[in-house]
DSSP file (Angstrom, degrees, kcal/mol; ACC not computed):
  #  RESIDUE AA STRUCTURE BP1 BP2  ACC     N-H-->O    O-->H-N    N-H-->O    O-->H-N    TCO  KAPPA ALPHA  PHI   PSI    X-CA   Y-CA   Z-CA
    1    1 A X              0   0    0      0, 0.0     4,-0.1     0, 0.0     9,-0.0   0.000 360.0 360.0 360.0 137.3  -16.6   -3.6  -12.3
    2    2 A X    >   -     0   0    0      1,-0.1     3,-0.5     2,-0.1    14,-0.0   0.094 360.0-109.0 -66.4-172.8  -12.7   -2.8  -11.7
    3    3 A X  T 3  S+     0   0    0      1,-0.3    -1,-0.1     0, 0.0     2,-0.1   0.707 111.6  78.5 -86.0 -12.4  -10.0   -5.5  -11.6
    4    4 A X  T 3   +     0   0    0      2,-0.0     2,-0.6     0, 0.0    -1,-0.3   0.099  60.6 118.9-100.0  54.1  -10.0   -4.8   -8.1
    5    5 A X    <   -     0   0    0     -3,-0.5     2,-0.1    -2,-0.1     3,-0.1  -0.840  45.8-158.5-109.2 131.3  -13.1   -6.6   -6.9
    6    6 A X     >  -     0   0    0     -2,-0.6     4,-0.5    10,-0.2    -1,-0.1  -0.096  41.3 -83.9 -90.9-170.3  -12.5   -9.2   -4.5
    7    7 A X  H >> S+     0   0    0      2,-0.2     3,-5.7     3,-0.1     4,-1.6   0.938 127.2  53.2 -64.6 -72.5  -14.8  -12.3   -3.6
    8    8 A X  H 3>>S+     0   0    0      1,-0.4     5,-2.1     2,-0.2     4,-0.6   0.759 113.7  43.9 -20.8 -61.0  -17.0   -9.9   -1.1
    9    9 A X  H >45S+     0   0    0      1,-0.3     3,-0.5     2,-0.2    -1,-0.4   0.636 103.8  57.6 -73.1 -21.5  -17.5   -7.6   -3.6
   10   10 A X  H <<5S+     0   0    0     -3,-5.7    -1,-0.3    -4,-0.5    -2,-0.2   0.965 110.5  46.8 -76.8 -54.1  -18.2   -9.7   -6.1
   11   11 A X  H 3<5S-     0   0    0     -4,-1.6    -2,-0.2     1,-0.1    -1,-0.2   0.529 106.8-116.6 -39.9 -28.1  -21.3  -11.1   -3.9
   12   12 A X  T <<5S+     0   0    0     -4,-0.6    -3,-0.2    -3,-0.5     3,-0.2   0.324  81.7 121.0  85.7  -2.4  -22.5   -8.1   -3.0
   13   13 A X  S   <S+     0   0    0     -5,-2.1     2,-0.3     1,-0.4    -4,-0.2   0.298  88.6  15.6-116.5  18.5  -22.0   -8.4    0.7
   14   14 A X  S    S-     0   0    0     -6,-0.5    -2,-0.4    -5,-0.2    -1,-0.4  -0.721  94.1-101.1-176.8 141.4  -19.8   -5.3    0.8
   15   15 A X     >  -     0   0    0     -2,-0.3     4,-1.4    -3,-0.2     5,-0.2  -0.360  38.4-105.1 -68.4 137.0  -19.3   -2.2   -2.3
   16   16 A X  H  > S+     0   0    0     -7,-0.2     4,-1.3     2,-0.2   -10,-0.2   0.531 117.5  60.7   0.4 -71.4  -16.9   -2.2   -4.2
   17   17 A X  H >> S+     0   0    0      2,-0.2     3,-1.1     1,-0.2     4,-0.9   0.977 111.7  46.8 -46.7 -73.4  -14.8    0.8   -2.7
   18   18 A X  H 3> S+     0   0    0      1,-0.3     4,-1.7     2,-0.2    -1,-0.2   0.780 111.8  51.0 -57.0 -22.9  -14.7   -1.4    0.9
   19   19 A X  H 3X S+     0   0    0     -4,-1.4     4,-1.9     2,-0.2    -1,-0.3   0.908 110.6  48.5 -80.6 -23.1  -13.7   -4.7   -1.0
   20   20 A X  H << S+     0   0    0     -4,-1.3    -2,-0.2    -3,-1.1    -1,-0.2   0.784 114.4  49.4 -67.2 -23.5  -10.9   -2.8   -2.7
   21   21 A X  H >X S+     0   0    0     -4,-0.9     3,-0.7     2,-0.2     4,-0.6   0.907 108.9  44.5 -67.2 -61.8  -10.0   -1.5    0.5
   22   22 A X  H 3X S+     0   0    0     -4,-1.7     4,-2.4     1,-0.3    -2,-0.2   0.690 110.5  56.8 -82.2 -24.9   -9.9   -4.5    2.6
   23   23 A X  H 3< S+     0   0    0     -4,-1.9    -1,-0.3   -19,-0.2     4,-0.2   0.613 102.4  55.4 -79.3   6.5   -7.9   -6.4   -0.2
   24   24 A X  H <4 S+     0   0    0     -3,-0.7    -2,-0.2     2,-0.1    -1,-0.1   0.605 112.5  49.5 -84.1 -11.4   -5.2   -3.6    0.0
   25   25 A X  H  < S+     0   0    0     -4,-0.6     4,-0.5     1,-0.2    -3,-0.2   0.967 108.1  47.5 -52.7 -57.7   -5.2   -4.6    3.9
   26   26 A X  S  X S+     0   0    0     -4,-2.4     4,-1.9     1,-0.2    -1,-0.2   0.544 116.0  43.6 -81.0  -9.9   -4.8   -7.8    3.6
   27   27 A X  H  > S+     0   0    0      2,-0.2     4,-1.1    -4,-0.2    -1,-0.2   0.597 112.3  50.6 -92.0 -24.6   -2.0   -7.5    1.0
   28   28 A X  H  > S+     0   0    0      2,-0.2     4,-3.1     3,-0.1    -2,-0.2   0.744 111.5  52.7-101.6 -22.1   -0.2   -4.8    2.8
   29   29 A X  H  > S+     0   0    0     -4,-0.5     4,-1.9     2,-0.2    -2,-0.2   0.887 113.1  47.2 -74.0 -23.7   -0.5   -7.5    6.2
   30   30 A X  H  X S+     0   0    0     -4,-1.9     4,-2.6     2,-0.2    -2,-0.2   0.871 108.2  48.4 -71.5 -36.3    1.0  -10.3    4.1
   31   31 A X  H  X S+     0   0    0     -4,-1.1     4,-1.9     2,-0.2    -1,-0.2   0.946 114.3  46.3 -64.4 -63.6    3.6   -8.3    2.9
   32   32 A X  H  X S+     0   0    0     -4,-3.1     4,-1.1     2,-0.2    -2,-0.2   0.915 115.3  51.7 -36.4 -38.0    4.3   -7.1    7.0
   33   33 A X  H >X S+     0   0    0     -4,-1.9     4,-5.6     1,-0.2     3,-0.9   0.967 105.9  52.4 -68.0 -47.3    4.0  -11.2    7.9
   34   34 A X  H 3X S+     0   0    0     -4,-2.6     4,-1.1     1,-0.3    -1,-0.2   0.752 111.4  51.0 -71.2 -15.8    6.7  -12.2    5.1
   35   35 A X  H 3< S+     0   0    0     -4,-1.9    -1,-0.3     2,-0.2    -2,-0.2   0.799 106.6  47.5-100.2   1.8    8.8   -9.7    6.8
   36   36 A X  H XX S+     0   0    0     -4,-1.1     4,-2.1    -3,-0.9     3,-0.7   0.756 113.0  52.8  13.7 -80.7    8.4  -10.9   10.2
   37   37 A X  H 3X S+     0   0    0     -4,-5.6     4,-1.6     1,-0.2     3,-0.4   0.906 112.0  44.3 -45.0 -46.5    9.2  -14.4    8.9
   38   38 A X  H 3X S+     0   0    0     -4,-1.1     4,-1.7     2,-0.2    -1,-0.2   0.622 106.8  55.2 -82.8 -30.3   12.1  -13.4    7.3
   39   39 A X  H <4>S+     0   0    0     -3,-0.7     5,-5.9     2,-0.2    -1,-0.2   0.684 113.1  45.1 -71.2 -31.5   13.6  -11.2   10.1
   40   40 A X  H ><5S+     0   0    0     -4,-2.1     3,-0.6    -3,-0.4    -2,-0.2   0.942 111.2  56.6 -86.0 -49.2   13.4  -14.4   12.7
   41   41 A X  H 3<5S+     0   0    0     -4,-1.6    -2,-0.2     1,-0.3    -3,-0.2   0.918 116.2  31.9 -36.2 -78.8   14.8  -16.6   10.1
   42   42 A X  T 3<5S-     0   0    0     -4,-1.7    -1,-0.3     1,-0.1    -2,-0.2   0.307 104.7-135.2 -85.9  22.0   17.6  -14.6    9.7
   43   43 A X  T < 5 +     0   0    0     -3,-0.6    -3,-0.2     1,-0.2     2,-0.1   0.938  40.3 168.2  52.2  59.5   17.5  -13.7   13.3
   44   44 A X      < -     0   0    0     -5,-5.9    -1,-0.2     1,-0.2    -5,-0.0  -0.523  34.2-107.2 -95.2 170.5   18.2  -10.0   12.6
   45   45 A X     >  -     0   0    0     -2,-0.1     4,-1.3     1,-0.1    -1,-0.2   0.117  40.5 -79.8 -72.0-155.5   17.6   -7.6   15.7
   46   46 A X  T  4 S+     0   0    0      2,-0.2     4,-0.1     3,-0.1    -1,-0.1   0.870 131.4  45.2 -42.0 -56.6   15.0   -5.3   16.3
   47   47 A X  T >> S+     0   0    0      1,-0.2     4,-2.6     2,-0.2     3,-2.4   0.963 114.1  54.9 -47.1 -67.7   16.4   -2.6   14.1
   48   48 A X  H 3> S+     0   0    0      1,-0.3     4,-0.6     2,-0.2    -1,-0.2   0.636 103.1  49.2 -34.8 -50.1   17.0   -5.1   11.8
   49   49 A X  H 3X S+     0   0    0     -4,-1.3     4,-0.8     2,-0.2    -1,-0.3   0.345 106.9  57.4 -84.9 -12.3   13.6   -6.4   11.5
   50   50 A X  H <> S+     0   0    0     -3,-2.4     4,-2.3     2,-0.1    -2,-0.2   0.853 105.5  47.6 -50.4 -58.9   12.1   -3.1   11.0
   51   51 A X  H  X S+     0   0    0     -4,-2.6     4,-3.0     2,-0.2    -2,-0.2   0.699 108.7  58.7 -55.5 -37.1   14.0   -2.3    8.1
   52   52 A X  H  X S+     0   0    0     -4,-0.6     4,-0.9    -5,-0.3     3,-0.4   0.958 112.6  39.2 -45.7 -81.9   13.0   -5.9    6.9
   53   53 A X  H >< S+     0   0    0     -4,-0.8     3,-2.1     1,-0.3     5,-0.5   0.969 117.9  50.3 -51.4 -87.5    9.2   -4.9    7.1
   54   54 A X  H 3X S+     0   0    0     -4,-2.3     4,-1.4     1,-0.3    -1,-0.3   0.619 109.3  48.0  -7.2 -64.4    9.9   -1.6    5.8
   55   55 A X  H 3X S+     0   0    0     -4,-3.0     4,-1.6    -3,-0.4    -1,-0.3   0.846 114.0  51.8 -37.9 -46.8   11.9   -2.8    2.9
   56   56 A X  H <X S+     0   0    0     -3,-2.1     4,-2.0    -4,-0.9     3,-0.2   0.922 112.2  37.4 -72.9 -55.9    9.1   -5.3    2.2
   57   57 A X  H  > S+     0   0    0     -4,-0.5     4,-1.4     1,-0.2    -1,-0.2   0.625 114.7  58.5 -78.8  -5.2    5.7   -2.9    2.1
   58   58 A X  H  X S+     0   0    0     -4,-1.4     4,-2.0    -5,-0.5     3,-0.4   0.984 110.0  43.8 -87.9 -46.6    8.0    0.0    0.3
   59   59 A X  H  X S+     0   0    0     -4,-1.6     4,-3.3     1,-0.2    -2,-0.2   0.888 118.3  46.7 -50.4 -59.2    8.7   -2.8   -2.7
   60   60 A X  H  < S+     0   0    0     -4,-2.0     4,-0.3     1,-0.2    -1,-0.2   0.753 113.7  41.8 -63.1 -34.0    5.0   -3.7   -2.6
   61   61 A X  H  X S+     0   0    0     -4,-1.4     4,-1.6    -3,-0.4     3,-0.5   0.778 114.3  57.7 -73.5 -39.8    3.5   -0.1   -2.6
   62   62 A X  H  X S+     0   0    0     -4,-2.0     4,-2.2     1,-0.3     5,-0.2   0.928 110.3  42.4 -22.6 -65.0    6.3    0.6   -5.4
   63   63 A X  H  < S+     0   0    0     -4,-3.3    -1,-0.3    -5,-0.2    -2,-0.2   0.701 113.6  50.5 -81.8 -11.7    4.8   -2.3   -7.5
   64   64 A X  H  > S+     0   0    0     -3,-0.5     4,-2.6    -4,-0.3    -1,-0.2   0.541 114.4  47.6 -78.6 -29.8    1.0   -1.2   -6.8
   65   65 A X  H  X S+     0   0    0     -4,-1.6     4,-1.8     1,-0.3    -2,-0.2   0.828 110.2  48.8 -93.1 -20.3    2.0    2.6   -7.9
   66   66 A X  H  X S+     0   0    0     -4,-2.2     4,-0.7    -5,-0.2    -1,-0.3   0.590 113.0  47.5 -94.7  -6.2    3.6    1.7  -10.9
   67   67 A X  H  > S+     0   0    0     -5,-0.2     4,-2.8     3,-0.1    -2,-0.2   0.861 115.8  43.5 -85.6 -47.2    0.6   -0.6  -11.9
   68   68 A X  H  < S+     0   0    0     -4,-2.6     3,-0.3     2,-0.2    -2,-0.1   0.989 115.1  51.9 -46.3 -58.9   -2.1    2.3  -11.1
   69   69 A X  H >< S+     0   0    0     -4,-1.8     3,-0.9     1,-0.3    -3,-0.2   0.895 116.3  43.5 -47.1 -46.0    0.5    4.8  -13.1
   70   70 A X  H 3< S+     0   0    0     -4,-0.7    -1,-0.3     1,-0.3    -2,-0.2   0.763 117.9  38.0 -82.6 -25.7    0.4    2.2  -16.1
   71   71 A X  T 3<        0   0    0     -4,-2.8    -1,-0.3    -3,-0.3    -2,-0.2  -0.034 360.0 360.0-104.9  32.2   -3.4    1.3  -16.4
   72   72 A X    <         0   0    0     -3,-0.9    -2,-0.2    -5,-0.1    -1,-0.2   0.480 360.0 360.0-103.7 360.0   -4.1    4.9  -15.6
């Protein structure tokens, strides 16, 4: 089994491929939420609070492509 098995996948009650999937969702929605939070908090504008999110899932996809590059 990869490292990237979730609970689901672990059970059986969805393959592999779709739990890997759905924890890259949920990972890439947490990453959107904490920039959300972060945007209101510091009350930035719209603009502002794009660029937040943006900043946030480009740092997080960053660190997922340099972990694939390094256990590949």
């Amino acid at each position: 089994m990869d490292t990237y098995e979730t609970a689901l996948g672990a059970a059986g009650i969805v393959r592999e491929r779709t739990s890997f999937w759905l924890a890259f969702a949920v990972g890439l929605a947490a990453l959107t939420v904490q920039g959300v939070r972060y945007a209101r908090l510091e009350q930035l504008s719209r603009v502002g609070t794009t660029v937040s999110i943006a900043r946030n899932l480009a740092l997080g996809l960053v660190i997922i492509a340099m972990k694939v590059l390094i256990a590949h």
